[in-house]
C-alpha positions in Angstrom: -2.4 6.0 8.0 1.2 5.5 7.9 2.9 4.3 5.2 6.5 3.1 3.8 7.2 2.3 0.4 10.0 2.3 -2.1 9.6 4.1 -5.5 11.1 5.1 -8.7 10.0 7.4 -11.3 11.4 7.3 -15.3 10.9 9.9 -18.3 9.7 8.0 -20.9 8.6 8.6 -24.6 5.0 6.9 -24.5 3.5 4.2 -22.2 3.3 1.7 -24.8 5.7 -0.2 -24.6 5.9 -0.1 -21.1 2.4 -0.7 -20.7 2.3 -4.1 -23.0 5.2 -5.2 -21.1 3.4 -5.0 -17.4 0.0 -6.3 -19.5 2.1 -9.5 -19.5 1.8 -10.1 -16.3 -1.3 -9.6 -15.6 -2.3 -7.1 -13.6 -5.3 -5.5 -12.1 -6.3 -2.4 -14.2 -7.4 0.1 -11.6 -8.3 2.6 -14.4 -7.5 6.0 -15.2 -7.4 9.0 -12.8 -7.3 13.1 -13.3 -5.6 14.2 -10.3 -4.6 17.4 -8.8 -1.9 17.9 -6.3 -1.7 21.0 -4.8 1.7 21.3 -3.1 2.2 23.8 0.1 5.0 25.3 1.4 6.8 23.4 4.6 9.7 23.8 6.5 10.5 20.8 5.9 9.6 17.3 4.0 6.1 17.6 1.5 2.6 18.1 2.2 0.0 17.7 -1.2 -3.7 18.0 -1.6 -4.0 15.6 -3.7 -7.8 16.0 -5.7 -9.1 13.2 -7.8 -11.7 13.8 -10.3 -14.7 12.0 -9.0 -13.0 10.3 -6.0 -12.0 11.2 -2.7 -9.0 13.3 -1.9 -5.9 12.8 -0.1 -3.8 15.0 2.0 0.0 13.7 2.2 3.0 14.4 4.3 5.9 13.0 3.0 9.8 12.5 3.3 11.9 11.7 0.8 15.3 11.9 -0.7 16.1 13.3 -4.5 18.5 10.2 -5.0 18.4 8.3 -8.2 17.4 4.7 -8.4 14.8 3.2 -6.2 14.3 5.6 -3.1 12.4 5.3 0.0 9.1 7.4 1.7 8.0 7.9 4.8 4.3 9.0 4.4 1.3 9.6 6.3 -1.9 9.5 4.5 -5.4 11.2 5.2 -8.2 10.5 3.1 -11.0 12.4 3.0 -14.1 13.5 1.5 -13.4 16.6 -1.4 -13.9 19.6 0.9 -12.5 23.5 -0.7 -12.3 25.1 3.2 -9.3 22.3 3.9 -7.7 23.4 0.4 -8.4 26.9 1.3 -6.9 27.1 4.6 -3.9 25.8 3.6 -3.6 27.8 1.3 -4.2 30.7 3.7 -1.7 29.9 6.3 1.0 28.0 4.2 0.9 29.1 0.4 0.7 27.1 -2.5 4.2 26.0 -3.5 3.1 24.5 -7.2 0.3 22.5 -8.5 0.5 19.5 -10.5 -1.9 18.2 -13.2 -1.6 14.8 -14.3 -3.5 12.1 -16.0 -2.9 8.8 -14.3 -3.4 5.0 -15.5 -3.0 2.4 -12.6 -2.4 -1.3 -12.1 -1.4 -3.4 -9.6 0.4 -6.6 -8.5 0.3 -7.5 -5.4 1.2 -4.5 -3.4 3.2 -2.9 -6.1 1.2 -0.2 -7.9 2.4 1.0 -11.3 1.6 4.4 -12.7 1.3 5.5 -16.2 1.5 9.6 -15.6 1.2 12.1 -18.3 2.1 15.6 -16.5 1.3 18.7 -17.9 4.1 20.2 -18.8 6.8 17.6 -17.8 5.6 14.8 -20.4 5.3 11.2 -20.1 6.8 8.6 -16.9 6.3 5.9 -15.6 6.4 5.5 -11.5 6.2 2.5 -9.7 5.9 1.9 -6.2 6.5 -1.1 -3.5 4.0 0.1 -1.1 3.6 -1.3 2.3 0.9 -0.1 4.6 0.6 -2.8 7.2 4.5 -3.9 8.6 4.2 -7.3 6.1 7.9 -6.3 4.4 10.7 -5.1 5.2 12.9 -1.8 3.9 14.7 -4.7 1.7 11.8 -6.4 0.3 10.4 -3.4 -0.5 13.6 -2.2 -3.1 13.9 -5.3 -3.9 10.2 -5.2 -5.7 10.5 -2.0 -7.1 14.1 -2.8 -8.0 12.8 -6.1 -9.9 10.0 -3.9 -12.0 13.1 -1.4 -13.0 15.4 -4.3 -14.5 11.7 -5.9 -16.0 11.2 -2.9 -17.8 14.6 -2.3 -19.0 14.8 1.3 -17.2 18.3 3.2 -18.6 19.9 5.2 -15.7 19.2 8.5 -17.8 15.7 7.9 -17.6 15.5 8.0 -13.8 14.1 11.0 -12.6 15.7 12.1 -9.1 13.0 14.9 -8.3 9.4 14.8 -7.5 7.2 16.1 -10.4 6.7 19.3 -8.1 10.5 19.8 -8.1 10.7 19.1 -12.0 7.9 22.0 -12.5 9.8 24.5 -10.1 13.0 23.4 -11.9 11.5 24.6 -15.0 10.4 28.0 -14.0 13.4 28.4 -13.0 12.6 28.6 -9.1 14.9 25.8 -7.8 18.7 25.1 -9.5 19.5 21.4 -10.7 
């Protein structure tokens, strides 16, 4: 399935007071998931095994630019059922880049999803995402949404993370500069 969406990402102390702010609104409360993403080497672009404690997994290819602010992805999305030989031969023919562990609380508003991470070994943010997967917006909608949801929740320009979670943990061992 292919996919577009615009997305930011912001360090943030707790979810609290972010969290009471979207609550506001209403959203749908998809719950809580424990998700591995295992991140392989590519020439280019990203490709994750994303696992999710009791759910189906997820293998994603995706293109997208370390830019602050509200940035676009190009992604294709397979989902499939949990299966170690797929895990294992990537792993085998491309290498495991770095894994990331996080604890994630989604909600939802129409097609923007909102995500309440706690990495291990990053800290606290909080993502969200103007997702569409079926040609209803445009590139301009779509920052438009996500770029709404960062003045709602009062996002400072030093919270906005530029890298992807895998980028911040290869950051900090040292593996890629700033």
């Amino acid at each position: 399935m292919k996919i577009k969406n615009f997305e930011f990402k912001a360090k943030v102390g707790d979810h609290e007071k972010y969290e009471n702010l979207l609550l506001k609104l209403n959203p749908i409360d998809y719950g809580t998931d424990h998700q591995i993403d295992t991140y392989f080497n590519t020439p280019k672009g990203r490709l994750k095994l994303r696992e999710i404690e009791g759910k189906e997994s997820k293998l994603i290819d995706y293109n997208r630019e370390n830019v602050q602010g509200s940035k676009k992805s190009d992604i294709f999305l397979y989902k499939h059922e949990k299966d170690e030989a797929l895990k294992q031969i990537l792993s085998n023919q491309m290498g495991i880049k770095v894994i990331v562990d996080k604890k994630r609380k989604i909600y939802g508003i129409d097609n923007v999803k909102f995500h309440f991470d706690t990495v291990e070994n990053l800290g606290t943010f909080i993502e969200v995402e103007a997702i569409d997967e079926t040609e209803a917006f445009t590139l301009e909608e779509l920052k438009e949404q996500c770029d709404f949801y960062y003045d709602y929740f009062s996002i400072q320009k030093e919270q906005v993370e530029k890298l992807s979670y895998s980028d911040l943990l290869l950051q900090n061992l040292g593996v890629i500069k700033q």
